[in-house]
N, C-alpha and C positions, 0 to 999 in steps of 0.2 A: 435444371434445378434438382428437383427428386425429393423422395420421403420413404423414411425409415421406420417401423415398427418393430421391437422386437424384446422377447420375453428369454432373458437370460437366467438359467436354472440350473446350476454347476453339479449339485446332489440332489437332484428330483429323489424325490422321498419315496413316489412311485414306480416298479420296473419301467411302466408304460409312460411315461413323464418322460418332456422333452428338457434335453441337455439347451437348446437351442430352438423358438421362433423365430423369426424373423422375414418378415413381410414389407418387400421396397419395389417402388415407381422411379424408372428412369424418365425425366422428362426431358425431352431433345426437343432439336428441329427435325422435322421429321424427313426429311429430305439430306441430313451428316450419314453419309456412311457407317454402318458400322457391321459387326457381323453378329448372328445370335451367337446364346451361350453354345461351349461345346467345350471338349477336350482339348489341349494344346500342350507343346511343349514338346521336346524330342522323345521324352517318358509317358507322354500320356498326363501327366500330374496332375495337371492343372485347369478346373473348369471355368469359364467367364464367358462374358460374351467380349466383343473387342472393339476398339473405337478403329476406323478407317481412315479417320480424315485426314487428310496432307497435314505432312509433320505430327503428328499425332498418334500414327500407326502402332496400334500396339497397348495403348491402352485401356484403363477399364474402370467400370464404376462398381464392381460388384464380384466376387469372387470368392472361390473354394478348392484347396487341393487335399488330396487324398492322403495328406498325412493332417488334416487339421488346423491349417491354418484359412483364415479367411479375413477379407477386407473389406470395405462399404466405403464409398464417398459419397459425397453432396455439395454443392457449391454455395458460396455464401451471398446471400441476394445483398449486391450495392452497386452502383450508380454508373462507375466509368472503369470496367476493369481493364488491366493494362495487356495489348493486346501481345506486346512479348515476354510476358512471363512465360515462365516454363508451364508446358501440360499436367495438368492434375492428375489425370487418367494415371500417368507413370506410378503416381504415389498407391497405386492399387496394383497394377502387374509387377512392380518393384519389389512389393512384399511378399509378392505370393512365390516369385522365387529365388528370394534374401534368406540367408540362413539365420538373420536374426528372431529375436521372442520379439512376440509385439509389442511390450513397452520399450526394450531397448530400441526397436525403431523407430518408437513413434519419438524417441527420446533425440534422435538424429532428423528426423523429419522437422523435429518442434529448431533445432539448430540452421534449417537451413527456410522455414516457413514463410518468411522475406521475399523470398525466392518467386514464391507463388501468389495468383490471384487468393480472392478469399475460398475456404475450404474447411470441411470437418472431415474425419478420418477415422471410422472405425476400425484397427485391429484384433484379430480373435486367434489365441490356439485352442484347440478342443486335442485335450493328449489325455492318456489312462492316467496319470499323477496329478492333474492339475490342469481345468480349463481357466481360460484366461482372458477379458474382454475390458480393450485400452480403448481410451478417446482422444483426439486433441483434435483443435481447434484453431487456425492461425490468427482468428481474430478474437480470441480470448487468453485463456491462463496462460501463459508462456512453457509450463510442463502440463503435460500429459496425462491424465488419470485411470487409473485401474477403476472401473465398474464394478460394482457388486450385484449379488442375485438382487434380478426385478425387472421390472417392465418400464423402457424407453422410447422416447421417439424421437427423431430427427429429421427438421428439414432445411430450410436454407437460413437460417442464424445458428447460433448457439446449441448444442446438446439441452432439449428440454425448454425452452424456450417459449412458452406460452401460446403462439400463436394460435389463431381459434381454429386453422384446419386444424393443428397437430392437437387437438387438446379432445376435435370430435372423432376424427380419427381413432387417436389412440382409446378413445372411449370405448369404439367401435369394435378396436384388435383384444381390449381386455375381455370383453363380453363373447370372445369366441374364442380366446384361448384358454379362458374359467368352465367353460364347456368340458365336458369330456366326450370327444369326436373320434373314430377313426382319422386314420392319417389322411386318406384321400376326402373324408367330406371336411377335415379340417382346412387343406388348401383350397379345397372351394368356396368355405364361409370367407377366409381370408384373403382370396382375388375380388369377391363381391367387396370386403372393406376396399379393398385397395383402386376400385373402378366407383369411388363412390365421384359422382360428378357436382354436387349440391355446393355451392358458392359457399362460402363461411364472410362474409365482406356486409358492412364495412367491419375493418380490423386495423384499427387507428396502431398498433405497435408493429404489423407486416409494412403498413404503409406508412410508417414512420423509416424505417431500413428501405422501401426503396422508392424514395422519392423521386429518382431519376426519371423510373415507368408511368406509362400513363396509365390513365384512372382503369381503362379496359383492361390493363394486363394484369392489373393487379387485383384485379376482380378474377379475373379466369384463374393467376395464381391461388387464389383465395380456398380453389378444393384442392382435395386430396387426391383427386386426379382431372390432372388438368388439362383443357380443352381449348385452341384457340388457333387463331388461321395460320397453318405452318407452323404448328409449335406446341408441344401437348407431352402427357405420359404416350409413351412408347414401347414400353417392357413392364409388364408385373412379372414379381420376383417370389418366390416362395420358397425358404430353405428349412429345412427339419433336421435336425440332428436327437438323436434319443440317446435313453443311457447303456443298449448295448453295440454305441459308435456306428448303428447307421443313419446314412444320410439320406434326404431326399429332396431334390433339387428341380423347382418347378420351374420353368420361364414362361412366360406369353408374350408375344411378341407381333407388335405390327407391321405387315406386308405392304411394300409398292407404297408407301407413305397415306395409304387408304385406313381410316378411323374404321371401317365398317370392314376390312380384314386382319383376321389375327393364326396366329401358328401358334401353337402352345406342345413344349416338348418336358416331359420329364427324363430326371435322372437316377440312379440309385446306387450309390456303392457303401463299400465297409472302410471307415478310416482305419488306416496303419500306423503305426508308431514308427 
């Protein structure tokens, strides 16, 4: 499933003002394969973490390369999805190393959107001329939108979507991005949003989209990090980008499929043109 937070600031007015928040929960099975984030790529390029699963190899839900570009997905909560569509995951490692701009891609993704189960799709360039942060959606607009500065959230419907996690959630991610924090006690207020465990249910518009699930999964779905047998957030995500193009790139990550072990690594580089 997964959920997105994130505060898009293209000309932070302040040196110390980020170009880029952005705060996400992978939710898996806890037991899919997959590998933490790291570098990849025969150059180095490219960070994510990767999906393992058979026929899947390769994919990703979250990602950043060192010239600026970056991707987010989330899957769209309904009922019987089709179990041979194409993998999601691709539409994240595709882009990050596609030489297209992100609306142009997201412009060829939205062309081929059929294709795939349900999905939303953030792409982002962060370049010295002009940052840049598209959305589309297969089970909405038919094209693709350019974002403007401001604070979003995303989780498994619609970009913005009302749902009550996303709505306390992002309450949560505003109240500590209006802060003015160091870098490091920033992505700590923002792993604590992101591990928040507190049910938001009932939520008659989540449990309208998926009728399919029983009343328990859609109760566990119901936080912003979620918790249930075999099946929960997996990775918080913490990415920072400022306005003199550096990065900083958080992961946490759960061990051996145990809720009570986690690894948490950071990253740091300087984007290039």
């Amino acid at each position: 499933m997964c959920i997105i937070f994130f505060k898009f600031d293209p000309r932070p007015a302040s040196k110390n003002a980020y170009r880029l928040i952005l705060a996400a929960n992978r939710d898996e099975l806890y037991n899919r394969p997959s590998k933490a984030a790291d570098f990849w790529g025969s150059s180095k390029e490219i960070l994510s973490g990767l999906d393992l699963e058979e026929g899947k190899e390769g994919g990703s839900w979250l990602g950043i390369t060192k010239r600026g570009k970056l991707a987010a997905l989330t899957n769209y909560l309904e009922g019987r999805p089709n179990p041979d569509a194409q993998g999601r995951g691709f539409l994240v490692s595709n882009f990050l190393t596609d030489s297209l701009d992100s609306f142009s891609y997201l412009r060829k993704v939205a062309s081929e959107g059929h294709l795939y189960n349900g999905f939303n799709l953030l792409t982002a360039d962060f370049r010295a001329s002009e940052d840049t942060v598209c959305y589309y959606g297969n089970k909405g607009s038919p094209e693709p939108i350019r974002l403007k500065a401001g604070i979003y959230a995303l989780s498994n419907s619609l970009l913005e979507t009302p749902w009550r996690k996303l709505q306390h959630g992002k309450r949560r991610f505003t109240s500590v991005v209006d802060k003015t924090l160091p870098s490091d006690g920033l992505v700590q207020e923002l792993l604590h949003v992101l591990n928040d465990e507190e049910l938001n249910s009932p939520d008659p518009m989540q449990e309208s989209q998926g009728v399919a699930y029983s009343k328990a999964m859609l109760q566990a779905l119901s936080a912003v990090c979620v918790r249930s047998p075999g099946y929960g957030t997996r990775a918080n995500t913490v990415i920072l980008i400022d306005s003199e193009d550096n990065v900083s790139f958080t992961e946490r990550t759960m061990l051996n499929c145990d809720v009570t072990q986690w690894s948490t690594q950071s990253f740091h580089f300087k984007l290039r043109e």
